[in-house]
C-alpha positions, 0 to 999 in steps of 0.5 A: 670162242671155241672149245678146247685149247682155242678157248678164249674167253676165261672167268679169271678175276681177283676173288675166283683167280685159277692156276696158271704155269709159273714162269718165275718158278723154272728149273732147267733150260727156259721154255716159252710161255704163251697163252695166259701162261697155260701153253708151255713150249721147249724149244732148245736142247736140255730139260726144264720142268715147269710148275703151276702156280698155285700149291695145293696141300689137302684137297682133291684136284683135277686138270688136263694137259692136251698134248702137242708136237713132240710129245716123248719130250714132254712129260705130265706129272706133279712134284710132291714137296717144296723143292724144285729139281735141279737143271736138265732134269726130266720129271719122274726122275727124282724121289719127289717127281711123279709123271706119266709117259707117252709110252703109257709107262709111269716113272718116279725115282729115274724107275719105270714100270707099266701103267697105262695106255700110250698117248698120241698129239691131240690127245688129254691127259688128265692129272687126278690128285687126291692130295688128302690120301696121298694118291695120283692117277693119270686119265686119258681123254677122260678114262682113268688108267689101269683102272683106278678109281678115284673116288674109291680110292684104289689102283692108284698110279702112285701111293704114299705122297707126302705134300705140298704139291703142284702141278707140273710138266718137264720138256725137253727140246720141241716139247709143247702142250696146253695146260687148264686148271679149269678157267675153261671148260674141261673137256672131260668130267673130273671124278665125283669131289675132285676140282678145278685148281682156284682159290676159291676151292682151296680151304682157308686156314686161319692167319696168325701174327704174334708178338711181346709187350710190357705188362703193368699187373694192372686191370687197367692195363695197356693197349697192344697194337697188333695192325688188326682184329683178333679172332682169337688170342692168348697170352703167355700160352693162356687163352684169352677170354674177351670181355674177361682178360682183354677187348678187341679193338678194331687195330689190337686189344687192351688188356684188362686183367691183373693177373700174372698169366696175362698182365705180367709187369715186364714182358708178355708174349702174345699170339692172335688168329683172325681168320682169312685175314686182319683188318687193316686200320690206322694206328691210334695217337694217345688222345682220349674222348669221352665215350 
């Protein structure tokens, strides 16, 4: 076990799973993957941008790019929106792609202008991402360029992002470098409230499923099968009251209202939250046991 690039023992596991670079997710010319997926390497003629795994939407984010050999032909950065660039495309060259060069200039929309300090092989380019605010610094070996701060928000390399994002990288032939999303140590200090990319740091938002049945304007009204626990639910648009208007049950909820707003006869529309997930359970048959 060493430091830097050469580290070799990594926490990475189903319930703390970090970023990685996506071989699957490619746009241009195929490079190499190697090194769990955060070394990246060009090695034929024409550009390709390579993205990490892991989308990032809110939040403030932190990772590094050591760089390699060849470093005018590969280029740090992120891609702002959904999409992906088209063949032999450099990053920074679209309206969506952001990046900062070895000559210290930054580019997006195929525009250049000053920015920071030029960078050589070895050395760390950190990428800064507050995706909460919309704004993007670069840092090398752990200064931030041009002054930005941030945490304070201000002198930002790009303003004015719109998500979601992902970390990113273009090469062109030769181009090669070490990415780390945090499953090693950093080898600088991100700023104060900015973290490593993994799912554990990402906030979870609430799942939903939705769906119909046929009502029966009965209190004793049908059961729906929903493959899970509701957290919430309403009906026809009207919130659920548990206990009033229908129960949980471990795979759905049955109704218990005869009113219109949720136990119309014919069709009732239905949506239901449950948190991080829905409970997995078997469907029931149709035979009943006293309590």
């Amino acid at each position: 076990v060493t430091s830097g690039v050469t580290f070799d023992q990594m926490t990475d596991t189903p319930t703390l799973n970090y970023s990685v670079l996506n071989p699957l997710d490619l746009s241009g010319t195929t490079g190499t993957y190697s090194a769990a997926n955060l070394n990246y390497t060009k090695g034929t003629a024409g550009n390709a941008q390579a993205y990490n795994s892991i989308t990032m939407s809110s939040g403030k984010w932190y990772c590094e790019v050591t760089m390699g050999a060849d470093i005018a032909e590969f280029v740090p950065g992120i891609i702002a929106g959904s999409a992906n660039a088209g063949a032999n495309r450099y990053l920074g060259q679209d309206t969506f792609t952001y990046a900062y060069y070895y000559d210290g200039r930054k580019i997006n929309a195929a525009s250049f202008s000053a920015y920071g300090n030029s960078y050589v092989a070895g050395d760390v380019i950190g990428i800064i991402l507050d995706a909460d605010s919309g704004k993007l610094y670069f840092s090398k070996n752990g200064t931030v360029q041009n002054s930005g701060d941030p945490v304070a928000g201000t002198n930002a390399a790009f303003t004015g992002l719109t998500g979601p994002y992902r970390f990113a990288v273009s090469s062109e032939s030769g181009g090669i470098g070490d990415f780390n999303f945090g499953q090693r140590a950093f080898a600088y200090t991100p700023p104060t409230g900015f973290k490593a990319l993994n799912t554990q740091n990402i906030t979870s938002t609430a799942v939903s499923t939705s769906g119909s049945f046929t009502g029966n304007a009965s209190t004793d009204g049908p059961f729906v099968w929903i493959n899970g626990n509701p957290a919430t639910l309403t009906i026809n648009g009207n919130a659920v009251t548990f206990g009033t208007h229908a129960d949980k049950t471990a795979g759905g909820f049955k109704l218990r209202s005869s009113s219109a707003s949720y136990n119309a006869s014919g069709s009732n529309s239905w949506t239901a939250t449950a948190g991080q997930r829905f409970v997995q359970s078997k469907k029931p048959n149709n035979s009943q046991v006293n309590p």
